[in-house]
C-alpha positions in Angstrom: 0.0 0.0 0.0 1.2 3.3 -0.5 1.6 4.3 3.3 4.1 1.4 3.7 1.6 -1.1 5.2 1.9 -4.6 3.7 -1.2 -6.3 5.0 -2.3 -5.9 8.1 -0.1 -4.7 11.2 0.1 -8.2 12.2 1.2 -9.5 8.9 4.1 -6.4 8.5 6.9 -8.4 11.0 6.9 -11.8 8.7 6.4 -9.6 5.1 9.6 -7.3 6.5 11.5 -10.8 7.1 10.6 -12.2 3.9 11.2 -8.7 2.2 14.4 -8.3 4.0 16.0 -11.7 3.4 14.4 -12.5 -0.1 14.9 -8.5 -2.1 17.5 -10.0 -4.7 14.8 -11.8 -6.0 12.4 -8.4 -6.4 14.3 -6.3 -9.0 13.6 -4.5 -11.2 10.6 -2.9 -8.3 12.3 -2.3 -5.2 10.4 -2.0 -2.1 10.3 1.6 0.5 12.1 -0.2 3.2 11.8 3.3 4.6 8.4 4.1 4.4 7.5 -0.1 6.0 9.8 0.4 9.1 8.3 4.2 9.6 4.8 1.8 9.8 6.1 -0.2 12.6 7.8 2.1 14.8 4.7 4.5 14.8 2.4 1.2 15.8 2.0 0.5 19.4 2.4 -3.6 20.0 1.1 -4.8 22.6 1.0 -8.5 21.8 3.8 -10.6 22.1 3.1 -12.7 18.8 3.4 -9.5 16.5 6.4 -8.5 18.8 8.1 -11.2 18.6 7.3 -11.2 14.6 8.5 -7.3 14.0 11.8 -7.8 16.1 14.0 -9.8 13.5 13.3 -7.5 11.0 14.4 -4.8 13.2 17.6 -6.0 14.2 18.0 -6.9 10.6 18.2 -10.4 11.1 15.9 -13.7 10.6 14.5 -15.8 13.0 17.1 -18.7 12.7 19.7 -16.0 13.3 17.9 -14.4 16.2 19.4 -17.1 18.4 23.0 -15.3 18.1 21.8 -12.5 19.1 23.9 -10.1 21.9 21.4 -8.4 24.3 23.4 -5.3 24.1 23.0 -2.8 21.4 25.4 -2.1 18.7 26.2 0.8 16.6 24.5 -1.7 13.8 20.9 -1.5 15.5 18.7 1.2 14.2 18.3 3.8 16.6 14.7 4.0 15.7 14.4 0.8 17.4 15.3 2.3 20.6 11.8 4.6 19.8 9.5 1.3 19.2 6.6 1.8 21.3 5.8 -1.4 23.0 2.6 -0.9 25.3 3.6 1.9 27.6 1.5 1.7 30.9 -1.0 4.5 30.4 -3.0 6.7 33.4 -6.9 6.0 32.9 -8.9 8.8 34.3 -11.1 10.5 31.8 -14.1 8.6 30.6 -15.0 8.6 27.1 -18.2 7.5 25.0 -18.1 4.6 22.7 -21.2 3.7 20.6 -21.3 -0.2 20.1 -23.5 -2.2 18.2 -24.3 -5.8 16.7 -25.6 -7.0 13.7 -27.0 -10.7 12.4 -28.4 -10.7 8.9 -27.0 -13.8 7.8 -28.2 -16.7 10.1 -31.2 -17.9 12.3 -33.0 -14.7 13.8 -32.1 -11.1 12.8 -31.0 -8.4 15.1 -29.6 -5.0 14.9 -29.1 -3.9 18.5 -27.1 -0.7 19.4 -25.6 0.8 22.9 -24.0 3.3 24.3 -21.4 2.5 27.3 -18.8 4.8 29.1 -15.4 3.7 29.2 -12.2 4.6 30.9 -9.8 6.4 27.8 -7.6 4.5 27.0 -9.8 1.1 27.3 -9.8 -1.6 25.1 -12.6 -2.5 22.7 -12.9 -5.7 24.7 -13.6 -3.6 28.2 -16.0 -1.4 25.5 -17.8 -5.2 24.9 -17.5 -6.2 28.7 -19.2 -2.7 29.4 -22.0 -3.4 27.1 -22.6 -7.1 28.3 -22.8 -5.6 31.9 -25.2 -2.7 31.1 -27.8 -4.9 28.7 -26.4 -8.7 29.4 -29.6 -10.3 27.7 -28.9 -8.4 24.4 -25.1 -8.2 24.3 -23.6 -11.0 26.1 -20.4 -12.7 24.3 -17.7 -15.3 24.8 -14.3 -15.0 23.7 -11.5 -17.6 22.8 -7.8 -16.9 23.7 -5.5 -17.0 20.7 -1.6 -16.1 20.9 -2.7 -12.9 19.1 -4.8 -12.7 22.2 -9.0 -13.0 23.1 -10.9 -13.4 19.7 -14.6 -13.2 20.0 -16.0 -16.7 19.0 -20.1 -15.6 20.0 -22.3 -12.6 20.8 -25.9 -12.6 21.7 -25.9 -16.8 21.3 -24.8 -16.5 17.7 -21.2 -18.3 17.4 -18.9 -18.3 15.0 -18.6 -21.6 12.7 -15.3 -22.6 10.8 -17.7 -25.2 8.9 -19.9 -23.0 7.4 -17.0 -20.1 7.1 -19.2 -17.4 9.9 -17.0 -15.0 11.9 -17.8 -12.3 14.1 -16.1 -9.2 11.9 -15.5 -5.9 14.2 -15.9 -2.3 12.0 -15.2 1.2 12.5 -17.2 3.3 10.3 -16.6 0.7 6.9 -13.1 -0.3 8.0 -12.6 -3.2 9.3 -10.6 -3.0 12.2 -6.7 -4.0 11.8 -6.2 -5.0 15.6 -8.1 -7.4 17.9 -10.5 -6.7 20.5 -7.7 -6.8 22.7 -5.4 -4.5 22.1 -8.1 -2.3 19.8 -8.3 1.3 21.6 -11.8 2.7 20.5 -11.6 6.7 20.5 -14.3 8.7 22.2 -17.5 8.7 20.0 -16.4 6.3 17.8 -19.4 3.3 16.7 -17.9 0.3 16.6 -19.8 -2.5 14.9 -19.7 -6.4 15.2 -20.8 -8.1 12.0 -22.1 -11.9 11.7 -19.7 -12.3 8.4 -18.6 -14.8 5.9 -16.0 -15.8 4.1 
């Protein structure tokens, strides 16, 4: 894409490793190394998986080499690296407003529900969803799975995903899908988040 993104943010660590290792092989284009890296060190990570996939490519070195590694850094590490955020502790005391609602067209009974819940800033869209459940727990009640990319929400108001007959539970903001999961999402004040019953 033309901001540098290759993906999604959790896809960019293993494309910069295969980019990095494999660019012989892409001339004549050439890649923005540049503009890829300038993606990753202004993203906050905050799971370990996409850590642990971005760091390699940082350091400038693949995952079977990653075991050599020194701890201390060398005039060879970028200094932006020193700059990566990786999920600062953050003070919570405003409140903000976070529209929120669900949507089944596609199986069983039809709903369209919608809420309204106050959140601490700085909350994750899964505090947003745990908000809702607690305010109107017969409409918006949900159950999650943990993942190594963290919870994934598997069913909300009794409707669960099915790998059989390809449903998911898709999370938009605005038309966008949203490029982060539910726990590490960070919803910003007014925004309407919406859970689609999706295919694929």
């Amino acid at each position: 894409k033309r901001d540098g993104m290759m993906g999604n943010i959790y896809s960019m660590g293993l494309a910069l490793q295969a980019l990095g290792s494999t660019a012989m092989f892409y001339a004549p284009r050439e890649w923005d190394c540049a503009q890829a890296f300038s993606v990753v060190y202004g993203h906050d990570y905050r799971q370990p998986m996409a850590i642990a996939q971005v760091l390699p490519a940082l350091v400038g070195k693949s995952y079977l080499e990653a075991a050599s590694l020194e701890c201390t850094a060398s005039s060879e590490m970028s200094p932006s690296l020193h700059s990566l955020k990786l999920g600062p502790v953050e003070v919570r005391k405003a409140r903000i407003r976070v529209h929120y609602s669900i949507i089944n067209t596609l199986r069983g009974k039809h709903f369209n529900e919608s809420i309204s819940v106050g959140v601490p800033a700085g909350s994750t869209l899964l505090e947003v969803l745990q908000a809702a459940e607690k305010k109107e727990p017969d409409i918006f009640s949900f159950q999650t799975e943990q993942t190594s990319w963290g919870p994934m929400v598997v069913s909300i108001h009794g409707l669960a995903a099915n790998p059989a007959d390809r449903t998911y539970w898709q999370f938009l903001s605005r038309k966008d899908a949203l490029q982060e999961g539910v726990g590490t999402y960070v919803p910003a004040d007014g925004e309407h988040i919406r859970a689609v019953f999706s295919t694929y």
